[in-house]
C-alpha positions, 0 to 999 in steps of 0.5 A, spaced: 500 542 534 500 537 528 501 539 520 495 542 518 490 536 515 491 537 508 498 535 509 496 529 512 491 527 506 496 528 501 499 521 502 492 517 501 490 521 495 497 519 492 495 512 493 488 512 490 491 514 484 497 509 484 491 504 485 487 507 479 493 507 474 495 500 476 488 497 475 489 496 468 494 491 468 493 487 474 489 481 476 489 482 484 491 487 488 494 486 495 494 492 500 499 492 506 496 494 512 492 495 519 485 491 518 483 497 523 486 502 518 480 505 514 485 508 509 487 501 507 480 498 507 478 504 502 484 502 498 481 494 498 473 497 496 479 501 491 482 496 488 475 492 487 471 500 484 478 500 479 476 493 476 481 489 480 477 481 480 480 480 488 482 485 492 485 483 500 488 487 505 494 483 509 499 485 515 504 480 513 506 476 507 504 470 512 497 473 510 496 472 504 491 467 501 495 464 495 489 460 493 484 465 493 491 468 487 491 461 483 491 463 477 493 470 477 498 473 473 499 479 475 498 483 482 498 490 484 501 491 492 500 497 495 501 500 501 495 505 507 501 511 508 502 508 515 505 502 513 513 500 515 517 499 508 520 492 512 513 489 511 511 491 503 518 489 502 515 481 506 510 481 502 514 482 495 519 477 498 514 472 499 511 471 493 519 471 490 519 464 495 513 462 490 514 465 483 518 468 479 517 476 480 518 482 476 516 488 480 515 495 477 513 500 481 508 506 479 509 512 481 504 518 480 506 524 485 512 524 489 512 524 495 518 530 498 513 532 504 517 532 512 514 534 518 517 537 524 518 532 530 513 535 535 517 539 541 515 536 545 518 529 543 525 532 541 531 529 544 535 536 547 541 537 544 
C-alpha cells in the first residue's frame, strides 16, 4: 500500500504555483521533465496560461532549443516532481556555458514530506 493519493498531488500543486509566481518576471519557461509525464506538459500548457511567450518541456540541457530563446532575457526553469535534481541542475549548467546567469529560486511551499520505503523493498537489517 502507498501514500495516500493526496500525498502524492502536494508535489505537483507546489509546482503550479511556483510556475504562477515566477510568470511575471520571465519571458520563457523551461520544464525539465519526461515527455510522457503529463504532470510536465501540464506545467508547459501552465507556463503559456501564466503569460510565458514560449514554453518547452526538455530532458536535457542537450534539448533546449537556444533559437527559439533568442532574444530572451529572463527564464523561469522548472521541474515535474519526478525529475532528478542532476538533470535541472544540466539545464542550468548549459545556459551558464552561454550566458552570464543569475538564478533566483522562488519558493512558494516547503516541501518536508518523506515517504516510507515500502516493505516489501527494505533492505533486511
Amino acid at each position: 500500500m502507498g501514500p495516500p493519493k493526496e500525498d502524492l498531488c502536494f508535489a505537483t500543486t507546489n509546482r503550479q504555483d511556483a510556475v504562477k509566481a515566477m510568470a511575471p518576471n520571465c519571458d520563457a519557461r523551461l520544464v525539465v521533465g519526461a515527455p510522457n509525464s503529463s504532470i510536465s506538459k501540464r506545467l508547459v500548457e501552465g507556463g503559456a496560461r501564466a503569460g510565458c511567450t514560449y514554453s518547452q518541456l526538455v530532458q536535457r540541457g542537450t534539448d533546449i532549443d537556444w533559437r527559439a530563446l533568442d532574444g530572451i532575457r529572463s527564464v523561469g526553469i522548472t521541474a515535474g516532481a519526478s525529475a532528478p535534481e542532476v538533470l535541472i541542475n544540466e539545464v542550468i549548467d548549459a545556459f551558464r556555458a552561454r550566458y552570464n546567469v543569475t538564478v533566483e529560486n522562488v519558493v512558494t511551499a516547503e516541501e518536508n514530506v518523506e515517504f516510507k520505503v515500502p516493505r516489501v523493498l527494505r533492505v533486511p537489517a
